[in-house]
C-alpha positions in Angstrom: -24.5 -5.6 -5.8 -22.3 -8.2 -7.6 -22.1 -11.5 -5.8 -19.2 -14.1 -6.1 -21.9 -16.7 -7.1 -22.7 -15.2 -10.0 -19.3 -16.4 -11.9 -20.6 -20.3 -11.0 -24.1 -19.6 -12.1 -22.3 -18.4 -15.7 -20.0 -21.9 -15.5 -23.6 -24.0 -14.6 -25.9 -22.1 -17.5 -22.7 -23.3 -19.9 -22.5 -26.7 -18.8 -22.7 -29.7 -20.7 -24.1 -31.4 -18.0 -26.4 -29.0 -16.6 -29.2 -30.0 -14.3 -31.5 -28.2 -12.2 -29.8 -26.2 -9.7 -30.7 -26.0 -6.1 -29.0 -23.0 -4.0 -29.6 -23.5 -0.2 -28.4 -20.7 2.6 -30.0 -18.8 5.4 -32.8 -16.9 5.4 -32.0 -13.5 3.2 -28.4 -13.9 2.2 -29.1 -12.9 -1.7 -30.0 -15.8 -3.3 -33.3 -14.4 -5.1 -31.5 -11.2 -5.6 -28.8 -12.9 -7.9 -31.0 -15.3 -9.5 -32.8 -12.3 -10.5 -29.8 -10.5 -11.5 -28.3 -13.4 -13.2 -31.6 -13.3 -15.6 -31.8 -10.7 -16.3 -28.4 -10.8 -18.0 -28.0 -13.9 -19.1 -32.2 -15.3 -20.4 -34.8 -13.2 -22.5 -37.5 -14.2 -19.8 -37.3 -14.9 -16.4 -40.5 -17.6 -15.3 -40.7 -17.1 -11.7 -42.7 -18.5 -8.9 -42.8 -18.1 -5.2 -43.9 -21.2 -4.0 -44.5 -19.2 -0.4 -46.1 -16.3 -1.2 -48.7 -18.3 -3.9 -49.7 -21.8 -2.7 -52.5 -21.8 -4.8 -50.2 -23.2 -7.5 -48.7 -26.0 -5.8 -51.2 -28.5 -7.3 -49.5 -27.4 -10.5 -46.6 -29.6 -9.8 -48.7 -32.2 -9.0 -48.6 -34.0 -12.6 -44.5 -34.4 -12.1 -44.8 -33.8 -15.9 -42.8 -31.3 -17.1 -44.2 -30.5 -20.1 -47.7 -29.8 -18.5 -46.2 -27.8 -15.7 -44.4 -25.4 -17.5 -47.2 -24.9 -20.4 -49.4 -24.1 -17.0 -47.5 -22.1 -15.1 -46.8 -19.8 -18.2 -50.7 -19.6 -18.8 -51.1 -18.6 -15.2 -47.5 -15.9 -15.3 -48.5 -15.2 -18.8 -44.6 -15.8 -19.5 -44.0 -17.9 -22.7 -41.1 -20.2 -21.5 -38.9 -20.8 -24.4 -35.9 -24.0 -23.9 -32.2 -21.9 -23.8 -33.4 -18.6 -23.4 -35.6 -18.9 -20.3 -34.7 -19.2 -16.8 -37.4 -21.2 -14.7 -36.9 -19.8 -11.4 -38.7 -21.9 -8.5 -38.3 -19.1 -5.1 -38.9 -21.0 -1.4 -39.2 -24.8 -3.1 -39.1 -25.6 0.4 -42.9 -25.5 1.0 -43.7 -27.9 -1.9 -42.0 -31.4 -1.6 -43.6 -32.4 -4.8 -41.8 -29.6 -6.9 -38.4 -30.6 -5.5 -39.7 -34.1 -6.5 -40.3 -33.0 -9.8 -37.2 -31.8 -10.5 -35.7 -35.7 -12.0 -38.3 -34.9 -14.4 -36.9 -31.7 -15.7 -33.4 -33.1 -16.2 -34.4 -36.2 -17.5 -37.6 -34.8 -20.0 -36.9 -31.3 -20.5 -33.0 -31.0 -20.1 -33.2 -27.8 -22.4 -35.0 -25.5 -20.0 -32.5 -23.7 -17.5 -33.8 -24.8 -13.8 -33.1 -22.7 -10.4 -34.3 -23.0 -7.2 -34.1 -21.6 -3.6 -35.2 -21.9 -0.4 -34.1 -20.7 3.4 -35.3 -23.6 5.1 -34.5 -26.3 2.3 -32.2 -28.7 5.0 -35.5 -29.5 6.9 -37.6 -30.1 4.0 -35.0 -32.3 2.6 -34.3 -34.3 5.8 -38.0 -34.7 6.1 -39.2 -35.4 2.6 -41.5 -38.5 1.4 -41.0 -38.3 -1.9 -37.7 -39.9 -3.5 -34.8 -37.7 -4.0 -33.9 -37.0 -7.8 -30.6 -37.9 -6.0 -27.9 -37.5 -8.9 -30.3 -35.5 -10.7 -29.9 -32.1 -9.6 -27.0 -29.7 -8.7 -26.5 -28.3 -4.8 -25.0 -24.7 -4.7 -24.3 -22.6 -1.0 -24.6 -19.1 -0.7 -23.5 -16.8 2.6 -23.4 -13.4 3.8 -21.4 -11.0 1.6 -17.6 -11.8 2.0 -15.2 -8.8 3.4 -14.3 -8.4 -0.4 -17.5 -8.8 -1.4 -18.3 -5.9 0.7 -15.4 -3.8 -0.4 -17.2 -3.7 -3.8 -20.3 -2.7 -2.5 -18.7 0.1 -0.9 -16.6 1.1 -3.7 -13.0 0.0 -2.6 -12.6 -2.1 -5.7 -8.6 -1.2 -5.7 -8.7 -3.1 -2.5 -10.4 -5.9 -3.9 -8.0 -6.2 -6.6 -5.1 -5.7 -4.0 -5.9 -8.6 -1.9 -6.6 -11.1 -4.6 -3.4 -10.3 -6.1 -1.2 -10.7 -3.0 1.3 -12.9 -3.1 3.4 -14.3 0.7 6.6 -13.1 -2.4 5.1 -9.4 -1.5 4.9 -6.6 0.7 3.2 -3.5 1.1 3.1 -0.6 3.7 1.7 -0.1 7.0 -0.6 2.7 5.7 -2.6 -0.1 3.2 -2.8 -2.5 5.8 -4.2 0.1 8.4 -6.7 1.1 6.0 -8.0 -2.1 5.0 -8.2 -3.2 9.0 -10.2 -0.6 9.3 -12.6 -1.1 6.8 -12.4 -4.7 8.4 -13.8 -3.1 11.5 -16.3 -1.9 9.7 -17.6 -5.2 8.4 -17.3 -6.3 11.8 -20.2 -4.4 12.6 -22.2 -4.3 9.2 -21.7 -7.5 8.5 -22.7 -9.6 5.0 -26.2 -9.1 5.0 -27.3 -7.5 1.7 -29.9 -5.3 3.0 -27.9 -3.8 5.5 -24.8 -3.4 2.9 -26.9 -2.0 0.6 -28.4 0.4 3.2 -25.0 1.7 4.3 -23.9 2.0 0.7 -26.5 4.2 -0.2 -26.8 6.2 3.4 -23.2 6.2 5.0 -24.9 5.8 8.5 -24.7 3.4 11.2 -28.2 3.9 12.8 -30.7 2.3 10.3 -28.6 -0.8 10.4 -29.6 -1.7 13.9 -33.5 -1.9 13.2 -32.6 -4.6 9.6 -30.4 -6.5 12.0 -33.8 -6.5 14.8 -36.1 -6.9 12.1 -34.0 -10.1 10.6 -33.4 -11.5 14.0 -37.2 -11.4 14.2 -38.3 -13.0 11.5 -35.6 -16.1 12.6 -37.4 -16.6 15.5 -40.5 -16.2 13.9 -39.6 -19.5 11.8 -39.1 -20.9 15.4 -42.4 -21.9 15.1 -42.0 -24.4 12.1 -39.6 -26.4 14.0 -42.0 -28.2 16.9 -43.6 -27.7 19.7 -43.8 -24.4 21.9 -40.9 -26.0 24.3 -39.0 -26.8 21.6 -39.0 -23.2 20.4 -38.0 -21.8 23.8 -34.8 -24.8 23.3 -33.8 -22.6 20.1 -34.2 -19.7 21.1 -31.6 -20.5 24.2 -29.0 -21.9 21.8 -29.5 -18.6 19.4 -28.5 -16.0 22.1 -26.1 -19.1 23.8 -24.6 -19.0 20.7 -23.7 -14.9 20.5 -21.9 -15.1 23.5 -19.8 -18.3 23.3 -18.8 -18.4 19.6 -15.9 -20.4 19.3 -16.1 -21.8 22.8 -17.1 -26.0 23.3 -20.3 -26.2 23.9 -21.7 -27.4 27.4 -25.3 -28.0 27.8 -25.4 -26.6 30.9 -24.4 -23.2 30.1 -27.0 -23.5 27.8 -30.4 -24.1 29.6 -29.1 -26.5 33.0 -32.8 -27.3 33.3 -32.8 -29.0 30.0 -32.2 -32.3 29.2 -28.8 -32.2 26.6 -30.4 -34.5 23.9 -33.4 -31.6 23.4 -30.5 -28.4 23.6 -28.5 -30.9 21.4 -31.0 -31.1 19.1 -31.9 -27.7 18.9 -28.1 -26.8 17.7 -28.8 -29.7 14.9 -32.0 -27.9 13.2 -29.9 -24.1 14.0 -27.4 -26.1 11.6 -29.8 -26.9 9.7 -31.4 -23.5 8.9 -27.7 -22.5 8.3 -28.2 -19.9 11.1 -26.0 -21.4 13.4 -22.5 -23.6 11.9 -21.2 -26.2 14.4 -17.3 -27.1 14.1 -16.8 -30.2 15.5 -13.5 -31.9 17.1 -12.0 -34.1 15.0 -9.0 -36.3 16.2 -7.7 -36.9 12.3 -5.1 -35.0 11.2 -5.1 -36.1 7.2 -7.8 -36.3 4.9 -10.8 -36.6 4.8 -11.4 -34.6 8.4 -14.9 -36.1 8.9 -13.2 -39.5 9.0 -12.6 -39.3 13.3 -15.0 -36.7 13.9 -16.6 -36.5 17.6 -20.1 -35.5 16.7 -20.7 -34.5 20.1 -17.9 -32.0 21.0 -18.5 -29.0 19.0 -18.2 -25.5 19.1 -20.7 -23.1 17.4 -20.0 -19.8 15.1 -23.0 -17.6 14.0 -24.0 -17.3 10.4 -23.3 -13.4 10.2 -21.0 -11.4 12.2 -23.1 -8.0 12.4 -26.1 -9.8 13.1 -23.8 -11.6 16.0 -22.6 -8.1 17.2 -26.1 -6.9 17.1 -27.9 -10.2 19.4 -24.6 -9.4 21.5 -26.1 -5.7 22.1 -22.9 -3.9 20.3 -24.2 -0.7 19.1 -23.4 0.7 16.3 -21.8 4.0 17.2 -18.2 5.5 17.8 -17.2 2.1 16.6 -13.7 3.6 15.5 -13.2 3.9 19.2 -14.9 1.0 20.6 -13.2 -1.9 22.4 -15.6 -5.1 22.9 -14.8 -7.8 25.3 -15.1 -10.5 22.6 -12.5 -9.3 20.1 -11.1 -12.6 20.3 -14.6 -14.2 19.4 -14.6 -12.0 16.7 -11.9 -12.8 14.6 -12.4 -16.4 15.0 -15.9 -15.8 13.9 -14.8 -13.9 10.7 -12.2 -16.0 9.6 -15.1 -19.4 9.5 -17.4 -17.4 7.8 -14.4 -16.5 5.2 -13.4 -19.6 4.8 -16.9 -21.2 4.4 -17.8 -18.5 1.8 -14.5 -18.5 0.0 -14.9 -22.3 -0.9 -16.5 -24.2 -4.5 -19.9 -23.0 -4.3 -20.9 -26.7 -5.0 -19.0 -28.0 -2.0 -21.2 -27.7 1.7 -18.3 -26.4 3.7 -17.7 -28.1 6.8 -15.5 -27.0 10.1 -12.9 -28.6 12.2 -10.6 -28.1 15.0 -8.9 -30.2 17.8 -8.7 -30.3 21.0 -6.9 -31.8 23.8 -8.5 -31.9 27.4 -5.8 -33.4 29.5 -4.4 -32.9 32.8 -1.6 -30.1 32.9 -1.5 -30.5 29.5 -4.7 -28.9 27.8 -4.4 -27.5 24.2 -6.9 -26.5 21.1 -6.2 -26.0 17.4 -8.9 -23.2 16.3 -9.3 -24.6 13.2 -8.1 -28.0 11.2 -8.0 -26.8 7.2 -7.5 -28.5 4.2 -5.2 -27.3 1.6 -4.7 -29.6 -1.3 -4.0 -32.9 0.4 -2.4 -31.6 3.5 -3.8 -30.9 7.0 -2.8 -27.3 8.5 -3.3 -26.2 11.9 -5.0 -22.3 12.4 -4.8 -20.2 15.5 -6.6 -17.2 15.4 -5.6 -13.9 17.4 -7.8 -10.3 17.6 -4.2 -8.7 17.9 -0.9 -8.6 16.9 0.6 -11.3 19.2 -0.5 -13.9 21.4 1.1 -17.2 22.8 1.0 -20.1 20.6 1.6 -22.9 22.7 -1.5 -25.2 21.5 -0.3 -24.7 17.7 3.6 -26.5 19.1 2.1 -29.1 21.2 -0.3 -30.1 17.7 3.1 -30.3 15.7 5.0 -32.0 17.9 2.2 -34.5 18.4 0.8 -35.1 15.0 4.9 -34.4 13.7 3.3 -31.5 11.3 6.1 -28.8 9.9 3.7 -26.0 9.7 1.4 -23.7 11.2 -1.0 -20.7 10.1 -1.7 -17.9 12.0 -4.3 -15.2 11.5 -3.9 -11.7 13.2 -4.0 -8.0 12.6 0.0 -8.2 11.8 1.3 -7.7 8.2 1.9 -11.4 6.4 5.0 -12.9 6.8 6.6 -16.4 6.6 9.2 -17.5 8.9 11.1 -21.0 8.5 13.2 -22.6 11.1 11.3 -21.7 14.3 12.1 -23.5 17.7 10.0 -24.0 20.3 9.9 -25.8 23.7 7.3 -28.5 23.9 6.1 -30.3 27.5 5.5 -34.1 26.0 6.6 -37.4 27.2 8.8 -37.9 24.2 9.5 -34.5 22.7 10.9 -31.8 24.2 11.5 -29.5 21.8 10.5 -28.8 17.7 11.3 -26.9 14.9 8.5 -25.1 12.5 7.4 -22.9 9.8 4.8 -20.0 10.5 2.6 -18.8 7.9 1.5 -15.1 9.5 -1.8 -13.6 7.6 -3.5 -10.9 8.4 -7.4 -11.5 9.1 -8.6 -10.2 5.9 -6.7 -12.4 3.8 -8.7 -15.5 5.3 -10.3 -15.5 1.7 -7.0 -16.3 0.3 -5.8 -19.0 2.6 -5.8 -22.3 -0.2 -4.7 -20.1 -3.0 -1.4 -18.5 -1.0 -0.6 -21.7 1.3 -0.6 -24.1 -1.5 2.4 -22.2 -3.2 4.9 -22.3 -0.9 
């Protein structure tokens, strides 16, 4: 199963400047799988430990000496660990502060010895740690659930693959491609990114199977429940985790939530979801150049799940006769996909974070689904399950913040129209004139690279 990360992991091992590498993402996204895999092409030996599964040898990285760890831990692995040509591979750092401390001492005394790490629960261990933080010392990557086109390889549609990542606005192509690759869309809808249930499709072609991985992982989220606090606190996340598969893209209210608790525990449970990378929070922001974070309103926010079949599977979608089937979130759907697409599709070094806008006033309501940077420049996103749908929040957002252009996603065929009018209810504007950029969903991936051209 090839993995986009892979191509960065090649740039990092090459770099003049490496440093230890620390990849963060939810629990069983791929992140030991291509470590592994990037080994084993790239190093003649692979030292790895799982800091989980064997905390007998956490006193090992007690010494903070680099030297001395590495000459034990390849007594104990009985893997001679050789500067250039092996790849020290540290699996769920999380449970060891002392390693992650450790880790200045490898860039700084052992620069020559190729450093990974990993760990699903790394946010909390580095929000809470006691040790100081190698802070400018190590390298931060982000992994996610497959990508559409990362599942069209997995599946075998690599002609696909190449077709979308070649597509230019300058193009066209028939109805009969795009109809094919929707459906394949709807597909991932209900598969979603997760390795293990890519990989069991690829090799089965059925549906069924798929429903107990997505149980089984939902399981073992709640399970880590139990790492977070107390027993009432627990209950808290697991409100917000089924809150969340029915209101994705919706502004969260507490008391939809749980009315019987108090906001700053439900609050706080969305923070540590974030946290785990289970849940991703895009929050209202009132700017409308860069940087996005700089007006932020921490405390409106809307959620989107971390995987869309896991979402469809909380959501109690089963998988079959999905061809046919017509869900009464479509809408939820698409906006879901196209955040995790554009979270995925970024830098793997930059932690992705989500915007949109919205206006709560009297006769005169509106939301932006999305506020994404391009370059330099601010673009407004709606996002639509079908073909059409009214855009009157994406006018009143150019007429207010006097922006020329607008993105939509929807099931339609790309286009780009120029010199739209449209009729806008505001004190001093009545009426503007815009651009549309029209993408189909599954070129969300290619957003920056096509939007930046024009």
């Amino acid at each position: 199963m090839d993995r986009l990360i892979e191509e960065y992991l090649a740039e990092w091992k090459d770099s003049l400047n490496r440093k230890p590498l620390i990849i963060r993402g939810a629990r069983q996204v791929g992140k030991t799988y291509a470590i592994e895999k990037f080994a084993e092409k790239n190093y003649r030996r692979l030292l790895k430990v799982n800091l989980e599964q064997d905390r007998n040898i956490h006193s090992v990285f007690e010494s903070m000496q680099p030297d001395q760890i590495i000459n034990e831990l390849s007594l104990l692995y009985k893997v001679p660990a050789e500067d250039e040509n092996t790849l020290f591979f540290i699996d769920e750092i999380q449970v060891c502060p002392k390693a992650i401390a450790s880790l200045r001492y490898f860039y700084e005394q052992r620069p020559g010895l190729h450093v990974i790490c990993a760990g699903s629960l790394l946010d909390h261990t580095l929000n809470e740690i006691q040790y100081s933080m190698p802070v400018g010392r190590i390298d931060f990557a982000y992994m996610y659930p497959l990508t559409f086109s990362e599942f069209l390889v997995a599946i075998g549609e690599h002609g696909l693959v190449q077709f979308i990542n070649g597509f230019s606005l300058e193009g066209s192509f028939s109805e009969a491609v795009h109809n094919r690759i929707l459906e394949l869309l709807r597909l991932y809808f209900f598969i979603g990114g997760m390795p293990e249930a890519v990989d069991y499709y690829v090799k089965t072609k059925e549906l069924s199977g798929i429903e107990k991985i997505h149980s089984n992982l939902i399981t073992s989220i709640e399970y880590d429940f139990a790492k977070y606090g107390t027993r009432k606190q627990q209950e808290h996340l697991k409100d917000v985790l089924h809150y969340v598969t029915n209101n994705v893209g919706k502004k969260v209210k507490y008391v939809n939530v749980n009315r019987n608790a108090p906001s700053s525990l439900l609050k706080d449970a969305f923070l540590k979801l974030e946290m785990s990378r289970i849940v991703h929070l895009v929050r209202h922001t009132r700017s409308t150049g860069i940087p996005l974070s700089q007006m932020q309103d921490n405390d409106v926010f809307k959620p989107v799940f971390f995987d869309i079949g896991v979402l469809n599977h909380i959501a109690g979608i089963r998988l079959m006769d999905i061809d046919n089937l017509v869900t009464a979130f479509e809408g939820a759907l698409a906006e879901q996909f196209v955040f995790q697409e554009l979270m995925a599709s970024g830098e793997p070094y930059i932690e992705q974070k989500l915007f949109y806008w919205i206006r709560e006033a009297k006769n005169s309501n509106a939301e932006i689904d999305c506020l994404y940077q391009i370059g330099n420049s601010i673009y407004p996103i709606e996002i639509k399950a079908g073909k059409r749908g009214k855009l009157k929040s994406l006018h009143v957002f150019l007429a207010e913040k006097n922006k020329e252009t607008g993105i939509r996603f929807n099931t339609d065929i790309p286009s780009v129209g120029r010199g739209f009018t449209a009729r806008v209810n505001l004190p001093d504007r009545e009426e503007i004139t815009y651009n549309l950029v029209s993408l189909p969903l599954y070129l969300a991936c290619r957003l920056g690279s096509m939007v930046i051209r024009l």
